[in-house]
N, C-alpha and C positions, 0 to 999 in steps of 0.2 A: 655171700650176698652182702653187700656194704648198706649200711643204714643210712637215713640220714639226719645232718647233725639236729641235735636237738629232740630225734625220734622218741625219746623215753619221756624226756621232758611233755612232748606234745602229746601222748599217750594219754598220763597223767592226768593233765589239764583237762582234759575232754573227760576222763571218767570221773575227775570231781567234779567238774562242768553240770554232765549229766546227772550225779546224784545229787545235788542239790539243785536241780529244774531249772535252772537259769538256762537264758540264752546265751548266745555268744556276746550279744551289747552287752545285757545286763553282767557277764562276768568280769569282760574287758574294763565295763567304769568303776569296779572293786579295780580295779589294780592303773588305775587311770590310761588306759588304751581306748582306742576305740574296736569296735565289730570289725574291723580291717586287719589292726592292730591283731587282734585277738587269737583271729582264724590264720596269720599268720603263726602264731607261736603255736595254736593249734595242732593245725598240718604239719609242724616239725619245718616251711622252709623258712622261717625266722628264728633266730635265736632270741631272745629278750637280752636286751644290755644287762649289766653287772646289779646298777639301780631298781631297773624293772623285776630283774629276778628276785632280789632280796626284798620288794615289795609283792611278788608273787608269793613267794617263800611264807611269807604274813600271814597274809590274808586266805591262803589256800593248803598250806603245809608243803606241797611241791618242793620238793628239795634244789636247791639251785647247783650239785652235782649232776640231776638229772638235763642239763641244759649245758652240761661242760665244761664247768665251773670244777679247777680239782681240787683237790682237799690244800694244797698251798692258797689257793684266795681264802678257804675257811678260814685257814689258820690264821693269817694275816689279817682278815675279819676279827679272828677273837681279841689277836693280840691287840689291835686297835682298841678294841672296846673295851678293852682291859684296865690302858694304860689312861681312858679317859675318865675308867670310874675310880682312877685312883686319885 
């Protein structure tokens, strides 16, 4: 059975969603979405861009591998931030 993209990521979302009782607005304007927005990455048929994810990633802990993200944008991420705290 094929999943679809972003399934683990939307999983996620929804059960830190739910444990901390927010709605779907109130989650999405933590990560500047709207409730459309939201219930997309939700449901898994939106992926969150690169920006949105590493802003989920924040605010939620959501890993941004769980959205498809592979460990080569991490790396590229650290290195970045690496080179800029030098």
């Amino acid at each position: 059975m094929s999943r679809k993209k972003g399934e683990s990521g939307a999983k996620a979302l929804k059960n830190w969603r739910q444990s901390n009782g927010l709605s779907q607005a109130a989650a999405g304007q933590r990560v500047g979405v709207g409730r459309v927005g939201w219930i997309g990455y939700e449901s898994g048929d939106k992926t969150p861009p690169l920006h949105r994810a590493l802003l989920i990633e924040a605010e939620t802990g959501v890993r941004i591998e769980l959205f498809g993200y592979g460990a080569e944008v991490v790396s590229l991420m650290r290195t970045a931030l690496l080179r800029r705290a030098a």
